[in-house]
C-alpha angles and dihedrals in degrees: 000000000000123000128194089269085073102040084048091048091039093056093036101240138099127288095245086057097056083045082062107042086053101038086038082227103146127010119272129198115261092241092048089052089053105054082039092053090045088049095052094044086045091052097035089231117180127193116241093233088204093058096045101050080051089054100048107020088236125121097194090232147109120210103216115189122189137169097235118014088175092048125098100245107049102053092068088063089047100052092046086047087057092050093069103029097044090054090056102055095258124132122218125234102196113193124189121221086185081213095131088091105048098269102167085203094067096085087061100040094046090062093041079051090054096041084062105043090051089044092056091054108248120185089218141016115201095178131170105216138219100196126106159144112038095347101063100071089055094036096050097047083052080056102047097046086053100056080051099059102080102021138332106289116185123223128208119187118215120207101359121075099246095166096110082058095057098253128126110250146199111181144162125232098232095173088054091044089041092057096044087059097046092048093053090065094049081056091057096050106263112150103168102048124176129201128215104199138196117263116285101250089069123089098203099048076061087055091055085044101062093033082068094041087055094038087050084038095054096047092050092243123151121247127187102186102208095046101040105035124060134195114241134157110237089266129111098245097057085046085056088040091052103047095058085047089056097037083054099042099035120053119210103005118168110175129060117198104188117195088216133008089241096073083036083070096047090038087047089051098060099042083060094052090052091047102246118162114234128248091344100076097009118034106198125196130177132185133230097049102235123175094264094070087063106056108036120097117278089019117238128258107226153158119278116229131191097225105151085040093054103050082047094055079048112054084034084059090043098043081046093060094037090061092044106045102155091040110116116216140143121265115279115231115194107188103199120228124227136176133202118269107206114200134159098284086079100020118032089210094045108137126240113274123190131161102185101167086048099058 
């Protein structure tokens, strides 16, 4: 079995310089890398992962949570995310608070989450996180000092503005995009419009809430809040679930503002099975823009949402601080733009839109 001493005697440099060339420590001339690399791939050489992360007190992986792994909006952050990470030698460790649906266990499970990722020694956390109100400022300096208690251990927060924290950020403004929805179906026309929200542990499903309740406001639209807005759970059956709630409890409405596509499918189902013409005597919009908008019939107005891009301007602001780790700097905040997606669920005559390399 081949050492480093081999692959150093087989390329023709010193041993420090083959360490180089395999932890990317220092930088190494082009022509160097490569007779290190031959030499590696001649002698079959393989790196003891352990020794190494000894060694440089690097573990060569992210720790990713997030609240709904199986779910149609977060594996295009992760896959942005993995275009970075992975292009920089680094694993992913990808851990599931299940709290997309409401689950009152995923604040918990989101810290013991956390306790065990730091514990393991990852170089990096983006994390989308549950907790919220008084709680968070506590909760999240806990948090810092204890990414701090083996080694430095960045953090990235994916979706909340964490910069007043201390922690780097890349967010989306869901009470702008909110309104902006809401707005596009009072431009259609839509006087009575109803709002199927994200469930109430979720900060960002409130966002989405009072977004709605300005936009209404604004308009000088009415707006009786048991009657006209439901509780879902981000999934398509609660969206179904919702929208017959709303068709028996509120009379003549004629506008359907969706927190997620996933509950405007649902939402889109039921108004078909009750024969309602779309968008002539509904008009239906969702937010996130996931595949599914796309292809139903008619196909869903909807928020469009940077998803890819997001989880790239993450895992950049993480691997920057991973190869600067003594560098002091304020926190970095990313706000994420998004535009409107109108489809026929709105306008009869919209065209087709789709953005397939940005899903």
């Amino acid at each position: 079995m081949h050492g480093i001493k081999d692959v150093a005697q087989k390329a023709g440099v010193s041993i420090s310089t083959v360490s180089n060339v395999l932890n990317k420590t220092k930088y190494v001339s082009p022509e160097l890398v490569r007779k290190v690399e031959a030499a590696v791939e001649e002698l079959s050489y393989e790196v003891n992962p352990i020794a190494r992360s000894m060694k440089s007190n690097r573990s060569g992986t992210i720790g990713i949570i997030t609240e709904d792994i199986c779910g149609v909006f977060y594996p295009y952050i992760i896959k942005g995310i993995a275009s970075i990470t992975e292009r920089a030698g680094y694993h992913m460790v990808i851990c599931d608070t299940r709290g997309e649906y409401g689950d009152k266990d995923a604040a918990k499970r989101e810290q013991d989450i956390f306790k065990n990722l730091i514990s393991s020694r990852v170089d990096g956390i983006i994390f989308v996180s549950l907790v919220s109100g008084e709680d968070r400022e506590k909760y999240l300096s806990k948090l810092i000092k204890a990414s701090q208690r083996y080694k430095p251990i960045p953090l990235v927060s994916m979706e909340r503005d964490f910069t007043q924290f201390g922690i780097d950020s890349v967010y989306f403004d869901a009470y702008e995009n909110s309104q902006k929805a809401v707005q596009h179906l009072v431009d259609c026309g839509c006087r009575k419009i109803v709002h199927i929200s994200g469930p109430e542990i979720m900060e960002v499903a409130e966002e989405r809430v009072q977004g709605y309740l300005t936009s209404m406001e604004k308009n000088d639209l009415p707006v009786d809040e048991n009657t006209m807005i439901v509780r879902g759970d981000y999934s398509h059956q609660s969206g179904y679930r919702g929208m017959k709630a709303l068709l028996d409890n509120v009379p003549g409405l004629d506008g359907v503002f969706c927190a997620n596509d996933q509950m405007a499918v649902g939402a889109l189902k039921l108004l078909r099975e009750y024969g309602k013409k779309i968008p002539e005597e509904v008009k239906l919009i969702g937010y996130d823009d996931v595949f599914i908008s796309s292809v139903v019939e008619p196909a869903i107005s909807t928020i469009h949402i940077r998803k890819r891009h997001a989880g790239i301007e993450a895992a950049k602001l993480l691997m920057e601080r991973i190869d600067n780790p003594g560098e002091k700097r304020a926190p970095v905040g990313i706000k994420m733009d998004s535009r409107l997606v109108v489809r026929k669920s709105t306008v009869a005559d919209a065209p087709e839109d789709w953005i397939l390399a940005d899903w």
